[in-house]
N, C-alpha and C positions, 0 to 999 in steps of 0.2 A: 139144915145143911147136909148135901151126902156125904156120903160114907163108905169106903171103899172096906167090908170086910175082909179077915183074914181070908177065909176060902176063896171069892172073888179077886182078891190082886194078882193071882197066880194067871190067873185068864185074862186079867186086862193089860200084863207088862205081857204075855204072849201076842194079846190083838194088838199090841202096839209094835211088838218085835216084829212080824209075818213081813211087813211091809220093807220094813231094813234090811230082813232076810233076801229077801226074794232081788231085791237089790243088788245084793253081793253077789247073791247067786248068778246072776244074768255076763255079772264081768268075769265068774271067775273062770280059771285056766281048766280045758279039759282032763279028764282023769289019766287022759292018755299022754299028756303035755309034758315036753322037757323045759325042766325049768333054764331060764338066762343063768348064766355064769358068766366065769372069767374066761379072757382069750378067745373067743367064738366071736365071729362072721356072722353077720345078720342083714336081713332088707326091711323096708318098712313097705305095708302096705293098707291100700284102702279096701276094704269087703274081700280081703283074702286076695287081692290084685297088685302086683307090686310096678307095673307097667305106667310110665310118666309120659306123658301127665294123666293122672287120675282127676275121674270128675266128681264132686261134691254139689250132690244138687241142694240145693239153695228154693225154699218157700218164699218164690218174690214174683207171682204172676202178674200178667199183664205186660206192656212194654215199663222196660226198668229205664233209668237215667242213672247215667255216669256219681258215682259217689250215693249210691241207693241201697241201703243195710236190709238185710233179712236175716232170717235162721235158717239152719240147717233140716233137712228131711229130716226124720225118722227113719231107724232103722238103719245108718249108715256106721260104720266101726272101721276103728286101726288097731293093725294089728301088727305086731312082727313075727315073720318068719326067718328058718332057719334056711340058707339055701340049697339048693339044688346042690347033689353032689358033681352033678353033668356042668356047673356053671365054670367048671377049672380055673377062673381064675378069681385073686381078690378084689381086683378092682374095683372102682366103685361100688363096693359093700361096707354096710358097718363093721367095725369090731368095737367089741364089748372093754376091750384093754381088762390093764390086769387087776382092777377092782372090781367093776360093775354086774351086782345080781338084778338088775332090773332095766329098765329102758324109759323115759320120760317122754311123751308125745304130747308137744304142743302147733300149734297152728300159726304162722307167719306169712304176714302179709303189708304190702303199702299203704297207706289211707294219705296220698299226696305224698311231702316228705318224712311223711310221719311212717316207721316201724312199727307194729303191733304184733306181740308175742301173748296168744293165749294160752297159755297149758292147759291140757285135755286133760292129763292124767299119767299114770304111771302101770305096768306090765311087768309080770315079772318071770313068764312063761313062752314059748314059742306059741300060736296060733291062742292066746289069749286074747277076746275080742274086747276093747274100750268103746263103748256108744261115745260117737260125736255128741254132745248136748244139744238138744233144741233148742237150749237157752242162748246159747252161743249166737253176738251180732256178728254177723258177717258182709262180706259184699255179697254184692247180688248176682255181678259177674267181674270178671278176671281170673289173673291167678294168685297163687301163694304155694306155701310151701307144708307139708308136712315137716316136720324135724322131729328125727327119731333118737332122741343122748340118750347114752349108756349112763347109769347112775350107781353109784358113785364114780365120779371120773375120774382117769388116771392120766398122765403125761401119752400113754399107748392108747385111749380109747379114740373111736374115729363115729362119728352120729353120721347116720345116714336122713337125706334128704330125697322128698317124693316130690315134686313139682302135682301142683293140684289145680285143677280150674274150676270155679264158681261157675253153676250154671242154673240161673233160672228157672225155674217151670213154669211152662203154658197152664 
């Protein structure tokens, strides 16, 4: 039977940690990042792009048909940002209201009359990047919605929405 000795287990919960690490590491907020708070104005964005409709390419080659699932590329992320101070006004921007340190980002969209609310994850920094998941089914084209809530919410928080379109690759 093996046997994990004492000197050894030091180096095996490390070769088992690197990968968990490296994980965290990859979402987490830069060194330079302001964190989410309360009362603060926010946009949500796709690859650092807050411009709607953002497009979400979608691993579905060939011709697709109508109600035809795939995943997401690689390498695609939401993020939020803090806006422009040139934007003057609030309008159509999030606010964090007067609870929220963080921001929840899930994905909405139809499937018929069916609703589908996937949560991607949570943010708790300006230009914090969250990876879309590969694993994630999605359509293959159309659109949806990004939704950005402020977490924990208050009667004053206001979640901002990214209109998003599914698009296939050749």
């Amino acid at each position: 039977m093996p046997r994990i000795s004492a000197p050894t287990a030091p180096a095996a919960l490390a070769a088992a940690l690197v990968p968990a690490l490296a994980a965290v590491l990859v979402t987490a907020a830069p060194a330079s990042a302001t964190a989410i708070g309360p009362n603060q104005h926010f946009v949500g964005a796709l690859g650092g792009d807050s411009t709607s409709p953002a497009t979400l390419e979608m691993g579905c080659f060939g011709p697709v048909t109508p109600g035809e699932t795939g995943h997401p590329l690689a390498n695609q992320f939401a993020d939020v940002l803090s806006p422009s101070a040139s934007s003057g006004s609030a309008a159509g921007l999030g606010f964090t209201g007067s609870l929220a340190g963080a921001v929840e980002i899930s994905i909405v969209y139809a499937r018929g009359t069916i609703v589908v609310v996937t949560q991607i994850g949570q943010v708790t920094a300006y230009g914090q990047q969250l990876e879309i998941p590969t694993s994630l089914v999605l359509p293959c084209f159309g659109a949806g919605t990004l939704v950005f809530d402020p977490t924990p919410t208050s009667p004053t928080a206001v979640p901002y929405d990214l209109t998003v379109n599914f698009v296939g690759q050749p």
